[in-house]
C-alpha positions as CSV (number, residue, x, y, z in Angstrom):
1,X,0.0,0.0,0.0
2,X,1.4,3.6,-0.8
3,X,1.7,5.6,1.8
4,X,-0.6,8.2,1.9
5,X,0.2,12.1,2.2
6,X,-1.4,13.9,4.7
7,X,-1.9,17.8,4.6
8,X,-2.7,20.7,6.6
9,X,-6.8,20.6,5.4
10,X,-6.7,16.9,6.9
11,X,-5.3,18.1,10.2
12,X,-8.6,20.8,9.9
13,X,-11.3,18.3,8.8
14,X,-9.9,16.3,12.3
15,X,-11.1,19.2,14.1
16,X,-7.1,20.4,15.0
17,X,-6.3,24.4,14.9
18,X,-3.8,25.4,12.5
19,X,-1.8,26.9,15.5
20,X,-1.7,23.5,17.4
21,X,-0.3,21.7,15.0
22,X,2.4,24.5,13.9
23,X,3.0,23.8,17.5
24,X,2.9,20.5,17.2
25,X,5.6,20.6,14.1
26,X,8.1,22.6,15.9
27,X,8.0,20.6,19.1
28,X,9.0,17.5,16.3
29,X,11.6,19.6,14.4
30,X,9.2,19.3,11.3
31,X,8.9,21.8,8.7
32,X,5.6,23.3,8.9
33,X,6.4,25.6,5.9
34,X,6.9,22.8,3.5
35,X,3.6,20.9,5.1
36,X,1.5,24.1,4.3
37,X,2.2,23.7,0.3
38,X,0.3,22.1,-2.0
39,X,1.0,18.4,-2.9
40,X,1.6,19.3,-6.2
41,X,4.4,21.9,-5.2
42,X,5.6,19.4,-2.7
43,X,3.6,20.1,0.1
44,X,2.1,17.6,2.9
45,X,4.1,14.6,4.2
46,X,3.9,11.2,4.5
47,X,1.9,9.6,7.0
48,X,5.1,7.4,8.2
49,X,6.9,10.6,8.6
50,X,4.6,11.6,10.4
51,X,3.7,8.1,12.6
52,X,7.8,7.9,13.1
53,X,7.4,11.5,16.0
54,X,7.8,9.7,19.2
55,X,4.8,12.4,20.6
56,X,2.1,11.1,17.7
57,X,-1.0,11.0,19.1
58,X,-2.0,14.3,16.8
59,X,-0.8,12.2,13.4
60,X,-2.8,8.9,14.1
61,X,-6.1,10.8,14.7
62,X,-5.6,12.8,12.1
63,X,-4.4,10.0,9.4
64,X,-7.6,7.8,10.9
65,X,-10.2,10.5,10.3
66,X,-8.5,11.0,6.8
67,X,-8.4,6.6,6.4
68,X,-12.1,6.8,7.9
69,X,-12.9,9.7,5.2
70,X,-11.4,8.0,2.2
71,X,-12.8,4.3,2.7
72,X,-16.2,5.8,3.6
């Protein structure tokens, strides 16, 4: 299975504040900049990226609502 790419309007349609999760980022030494682009300029990352942050609660909600959201 390809992993999927997850992106700042997934973390919103989880019900997370774009402020939390730049937060979040920095706490994680992830770029938040690079997350805010489009996926078609690069933008988003990886939901293993994002499952490897030893503090991941915040990334398995948000890549199960986006899992729940996709398989319907």
């Amino acid at each position: 299975m390809a992993d999927i790419i997850v992106t700042i309007n997934d973390v919103r349609l989880a019900g997370h504040c774009v402020a939390g999760c730049r937060d979040w980022f920095e706490q994680n030494s992830l770029d938040f900049r690079t997350f805010l682009k489009p996926v078609e300029k690069g933008g988003g990352l990886p939901a293993s990226v994002l499952l490897a942050v030893p503090d991941n609660g915040l990334a398995v909600q948000v890549i199960d609502r986006k899992m729940a959201r996709e398989n319907g």
